[in-house]
C-alpha positions in Angstrom: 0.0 0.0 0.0 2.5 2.7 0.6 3.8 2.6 -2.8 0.1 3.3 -3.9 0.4 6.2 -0.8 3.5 8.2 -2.5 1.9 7.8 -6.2 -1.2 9.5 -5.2 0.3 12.1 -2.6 2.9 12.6 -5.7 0.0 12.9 -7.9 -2.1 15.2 -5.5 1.3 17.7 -4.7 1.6 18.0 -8.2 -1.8 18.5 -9.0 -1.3 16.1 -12.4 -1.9 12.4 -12.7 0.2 10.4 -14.6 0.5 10.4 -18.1 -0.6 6.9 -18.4 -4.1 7.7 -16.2 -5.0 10.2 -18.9 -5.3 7.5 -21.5 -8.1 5.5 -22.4 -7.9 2.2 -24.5 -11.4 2.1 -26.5 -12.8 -1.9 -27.2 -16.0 -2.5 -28.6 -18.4 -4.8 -26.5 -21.2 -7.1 -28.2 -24.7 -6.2 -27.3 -27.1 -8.9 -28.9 -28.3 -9.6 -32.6 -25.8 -10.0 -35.4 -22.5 -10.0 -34.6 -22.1 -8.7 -38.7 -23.6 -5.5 -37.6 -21.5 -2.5 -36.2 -24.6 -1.1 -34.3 -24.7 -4.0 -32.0 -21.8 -2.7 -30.6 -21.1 -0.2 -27.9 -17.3 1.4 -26.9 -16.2 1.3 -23.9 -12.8 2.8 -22.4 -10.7 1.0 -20.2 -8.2 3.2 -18.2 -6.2 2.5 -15.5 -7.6 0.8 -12.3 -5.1 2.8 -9.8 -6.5 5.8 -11.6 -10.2 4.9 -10.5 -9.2 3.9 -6.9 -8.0 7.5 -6.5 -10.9 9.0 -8.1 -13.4 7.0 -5.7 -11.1 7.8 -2.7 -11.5 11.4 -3.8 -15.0 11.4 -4.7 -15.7 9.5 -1.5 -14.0 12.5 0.6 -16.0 14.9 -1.5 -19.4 14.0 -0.9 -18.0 13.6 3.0 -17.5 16.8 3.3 -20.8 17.9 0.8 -22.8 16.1 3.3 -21.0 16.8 6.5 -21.3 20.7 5.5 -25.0 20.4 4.9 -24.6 21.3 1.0 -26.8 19.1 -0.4 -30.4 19.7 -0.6 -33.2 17.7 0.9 -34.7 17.1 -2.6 -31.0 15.9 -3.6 -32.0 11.9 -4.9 -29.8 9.6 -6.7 -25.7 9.3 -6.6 -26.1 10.0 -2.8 -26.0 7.2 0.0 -29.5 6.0 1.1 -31.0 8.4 -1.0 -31.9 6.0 -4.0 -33.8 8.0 -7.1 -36.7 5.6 -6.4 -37.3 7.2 -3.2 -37.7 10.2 -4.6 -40.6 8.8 -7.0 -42.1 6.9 -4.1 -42.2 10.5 -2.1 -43.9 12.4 -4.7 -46.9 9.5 -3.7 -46.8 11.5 -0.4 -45.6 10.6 3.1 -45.3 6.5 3.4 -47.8 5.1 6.2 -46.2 1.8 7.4 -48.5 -0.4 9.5 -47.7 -4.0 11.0 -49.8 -5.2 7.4 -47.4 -3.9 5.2 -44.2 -6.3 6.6 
């Protein structure tokens, strides 16, 4: 881990990732229906797994301090913890009554 430690605080200091993070290696993925056909295709880009553990370590922080700060809005629904974008739809039904019938 502590080799992982100095790349990112490296990477952090100098406020640039490495070359190699920047750079995306495009495939294309089958969907379904004939393989023949280009539009049953999507691209995807594969980049560097270090590079995604330091961006969820940072996001993670982010929305720590978003939440922690009280800068996200009570109608704020999807992308945040517990807050799924169903609930959302489900509370413009009203408040939810739960009685010992609905378990």
């Amino acid at each position: 881990m502590l080799p992982l430690k100095m790349l990112f605080d490296t990477s952090y200091k100098l406020n640039q990732p490495p070359t190699d993070w920047k750079t995306g290696h495009i495939t294309a993925i089958f969907k379904k229906g004939n393989k023949c056909d280009p539009s049953n295709y999507r691209p995807i880009s594969l980049t560097s797994f270090i590079c995604k553990i330091m961006e969820s370590i940072i996001r993670d922080d982010v929305i720590k301090f978003l939440f922690n700060n009280n800068n996200f809005s009570n109608n704020q629904y999807g992308f945040t913890k517990g807050r799924p974008a169903a609930l959302h739809v489900l509370s413009l039904y009203g408040p939810l009554k739960w009685t010992q019938d609905n378990k």
